[in-house]
C-alpha positions in Angstrom: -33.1 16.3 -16.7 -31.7 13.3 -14.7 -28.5 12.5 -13.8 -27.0 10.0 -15.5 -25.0 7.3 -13.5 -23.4 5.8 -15.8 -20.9 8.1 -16.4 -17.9 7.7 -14.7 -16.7 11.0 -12.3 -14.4 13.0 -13.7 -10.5 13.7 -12.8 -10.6 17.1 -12.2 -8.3 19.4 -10.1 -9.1 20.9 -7.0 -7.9 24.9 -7.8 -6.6 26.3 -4.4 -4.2 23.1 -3.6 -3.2 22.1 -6.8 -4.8 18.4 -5.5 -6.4 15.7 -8.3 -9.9 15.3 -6.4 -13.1 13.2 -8.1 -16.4 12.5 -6.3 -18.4 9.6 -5.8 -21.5 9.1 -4.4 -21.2 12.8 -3.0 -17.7 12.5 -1.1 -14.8 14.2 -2.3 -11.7 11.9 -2.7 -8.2 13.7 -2.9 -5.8 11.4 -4.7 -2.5 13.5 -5.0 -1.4 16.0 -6.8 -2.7 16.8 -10.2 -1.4 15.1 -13.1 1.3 12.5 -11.6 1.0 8.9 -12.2 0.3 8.4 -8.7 -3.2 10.2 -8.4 -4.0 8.6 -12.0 -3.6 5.5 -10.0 -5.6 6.2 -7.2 -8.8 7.8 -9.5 -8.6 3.7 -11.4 -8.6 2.5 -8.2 -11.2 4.3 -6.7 -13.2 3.7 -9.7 -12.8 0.0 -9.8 -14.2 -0.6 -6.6 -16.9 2.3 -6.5 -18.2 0.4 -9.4 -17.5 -3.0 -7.8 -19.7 -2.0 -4.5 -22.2 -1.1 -7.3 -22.3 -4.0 -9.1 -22.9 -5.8 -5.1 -25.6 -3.6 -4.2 -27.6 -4.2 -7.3 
């Protein structure tokens, strides 16, 4: 079955360093540790323009 792109990533936690991590397009993006407001931050902002450069390559 296909991938589907539509989804968003998912916020997940990176086991051996306690890091918040999510990938896009196949790079790994560490954004803090897991659970503070700071890496929930950086996983909208990494979304928001992930799906902005998108939206521009469409």
């Amino acid at each position: 079955m296909p991938r589907l792109f539509h989804t968003p990533p998912k916020y997940r936690r990176h086991k051996s360093t306690q890091q918040a991590i999510v990938e896009f397009g196949g790079k790994r993006i560490y954004l803090g540790p897991y659970g503070s407001a700071k890496s929930h931050e950086r996983y909208q902002q990494a979304s928001r323009s992930t799906r902005l450069s998108h939206d521009i390559d469409r």
